[in-house]
N, C-alpha and C positions, 0 to 999 in steps of 0.2 A: 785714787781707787783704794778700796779698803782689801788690802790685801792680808792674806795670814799667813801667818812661816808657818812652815812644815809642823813644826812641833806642838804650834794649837792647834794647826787642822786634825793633824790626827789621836790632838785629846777630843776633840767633839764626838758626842755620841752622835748614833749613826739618824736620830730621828734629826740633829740637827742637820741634816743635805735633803737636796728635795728627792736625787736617788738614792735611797739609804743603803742599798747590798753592796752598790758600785762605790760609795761616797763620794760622789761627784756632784757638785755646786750647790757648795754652803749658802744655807739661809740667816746669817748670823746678823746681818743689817740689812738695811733699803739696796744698799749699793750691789751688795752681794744678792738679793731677788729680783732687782731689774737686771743684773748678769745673769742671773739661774734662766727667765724668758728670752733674753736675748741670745742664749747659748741652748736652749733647750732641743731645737731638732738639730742643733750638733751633736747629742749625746748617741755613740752609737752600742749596740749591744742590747738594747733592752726591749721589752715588748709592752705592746699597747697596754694591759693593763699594768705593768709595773712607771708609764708614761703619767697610766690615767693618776696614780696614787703619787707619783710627782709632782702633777698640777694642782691636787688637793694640800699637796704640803706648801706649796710655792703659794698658793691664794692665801692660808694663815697665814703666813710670814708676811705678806704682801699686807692683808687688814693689820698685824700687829707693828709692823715698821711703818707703815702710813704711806704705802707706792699704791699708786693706781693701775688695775690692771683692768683694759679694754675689752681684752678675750674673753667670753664666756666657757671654749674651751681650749685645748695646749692646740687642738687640729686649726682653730682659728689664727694662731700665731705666724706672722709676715703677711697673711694675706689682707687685714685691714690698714697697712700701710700701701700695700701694691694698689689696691682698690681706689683708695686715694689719690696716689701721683696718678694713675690713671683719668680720675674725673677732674 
């Protein structure tokens, strides 16, 4: 995993995380935006739209590192895999 030490995460500016007030999960690779979706309704404290403008940051990072993302929104996120093992 692409981890950061402490001392570059907190040189990133704050547009580089998908929550930028919290700076909580860097979009700085692929590694680091399929972590931001899979950790994303872990993040707690924040409100739907400061979520909605998280998902907005996380999709550019996502076309600019070349991850596929399935979701059309962050509310879709877990349930098209539960859907899945379901059928």
């Amino acid at each position: 995993m692409a981890e950061l030490k402490q001392k570059d995460r907190d040189a990133l500016p704050e547009s580089n995380f998908a929550f930028e007030k919290q700076r909580k999960e860097p979009l700085e690779n692929a590694t680091h935006v399929r972590n931001a979706i899979a950790r994303f309704n872990q993040v707690e404290g924040v409100t739907d739209d400061e979520r909605d403008a998280a998902w907005k940051r996380i999709q550019g990072a996502a076309k600019k590192h070349g991850v596929e993302v399935h979701e059309k929104s962050w509310r879709e996120i877990g349930k098209t895999h539960a859907a899945a093992k379901k059928g």
